[in-house]
C-alpha positions, 0 to 999 in steps of 0.5 A, a space after each residue: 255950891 256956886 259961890 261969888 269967889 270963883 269957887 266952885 261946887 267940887 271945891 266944896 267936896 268932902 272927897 273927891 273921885 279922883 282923891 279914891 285911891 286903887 291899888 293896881 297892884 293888888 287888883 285894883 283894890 279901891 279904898 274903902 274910906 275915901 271911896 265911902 267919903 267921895 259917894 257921900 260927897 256925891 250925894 250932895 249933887 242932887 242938893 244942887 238939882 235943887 228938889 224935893 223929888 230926890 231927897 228918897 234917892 238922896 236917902 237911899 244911897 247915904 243908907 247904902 253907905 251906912 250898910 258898907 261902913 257899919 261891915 268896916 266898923 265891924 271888921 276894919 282888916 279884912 275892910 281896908 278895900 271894898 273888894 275885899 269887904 265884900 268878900 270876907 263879908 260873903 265868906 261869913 254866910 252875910 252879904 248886906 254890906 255887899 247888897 249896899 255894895 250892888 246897889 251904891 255902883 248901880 246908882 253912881 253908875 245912874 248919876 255917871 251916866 245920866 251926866 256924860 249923856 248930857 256933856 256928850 249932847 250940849 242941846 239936851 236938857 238934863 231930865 232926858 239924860 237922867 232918863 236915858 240913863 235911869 234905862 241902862 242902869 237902875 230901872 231893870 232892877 226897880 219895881 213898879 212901886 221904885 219907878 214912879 219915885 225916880 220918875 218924879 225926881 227925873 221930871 224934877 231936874 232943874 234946867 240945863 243952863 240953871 244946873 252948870 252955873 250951880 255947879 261953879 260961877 266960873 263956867 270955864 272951871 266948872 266944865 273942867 272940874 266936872 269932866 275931871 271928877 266925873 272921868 275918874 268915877 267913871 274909872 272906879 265904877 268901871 272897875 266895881 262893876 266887874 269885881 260884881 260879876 266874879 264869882 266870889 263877888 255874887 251870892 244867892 237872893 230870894 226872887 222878890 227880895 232886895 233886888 225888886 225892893 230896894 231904890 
């Protein structure tokens, strides 16, 4: 949160994105713990929106968290990365880490989007760009009982001005550190989104399973 030291709301981050580490010499293998850390970091983002509205997104993404981290608990070696959590937990005939896998990058890529719409256009308010990117990210794969919940969180969004001076009473350093931090998860999720569509990333889903379900 803002504060009246110059301190600023990523200077409060647990782990910050650009604190996750990938390994380019292991296929851009990305930590697990840190990249654990930095979307719970993330999800603090919606304390500064300031609504109610999105405490069940809030929810939703710390519970797909939880799914990653108890499969890392269960099998720390084969877990050191998310590419590899993912694909001894497929190897074992299970996937609900790799299903919060799916569906943790989906919402990051929400809240990406959502903010390089609104950096890309200075005169628009937050709720549309929320919107825009709600479109291109987690709507294809949310059910008409999903699409009203981040429908009111969306409507919820606080105003532009009020948002970015939450985010660090230093309007110089707050624009910097956004641009910073929202680069390199854009980078992480860039990467995951690919490691999602190989073949040894994917596994079989009944129709009207977790896909329409989940948020």
């Amino acid at each position: 949160m803002a504060t009246t030291t110059g301190r600023s709301w990523f200077d409060g981050l647990k782990r910050s994105w650009t604190d996750v580490p990938i390994d380019a010499s292991h296929d851009s293998a990305i930590a697990t713990t840190e990249f654990l850390e930095a979307a719970e970091s993330l999800c603090t983002l919606f304390d500064v929106l300031g609504s109610v509205a999105f405490t069940p997104v809030k929810a939703d993404m710390l519970g797909n968290v939880k799914k990653i981290r108890d499969r890392q608990l269960a099998s720390p070696v084969e877990s050191e990365n998310i590419q590899g959590l993912v694909i001894s937990e497929l190897k074992s005939k299970k996937h609900t880490a790799a299903e919060g896998v799916l569906w943790l990058v989906r919402a990051l890529d929400f809240s990406a989007q959502a903010l390089r719409h609104n950096i890309s256009h200075p005169s628009e308010e937050l709720s549309t760009s929320y919107r825009h990117a709600y479109t291109g990210t987690l709507k294809p794969h949310h059910s008409f009982l999903v699409k009203p919940i981040f429908s009111a969180a969306m409507s919820a969004t606080p105003y532009r001005k009020d948002f970015y001076a939450k985010l660090g009473d230093d309007p110089g350093k707050g624009d910097k550190g956004l641009e910073t931090w929202l680069g390199a998860l854009e980078k992480r999720i860039s990467i995951l989104k690919q490691f999602m569509e190989r073949k040894d990333a994917k596994w079989s889903a009944p129709r009207g399973g977790i896909y329409d379900a989940q948020l």
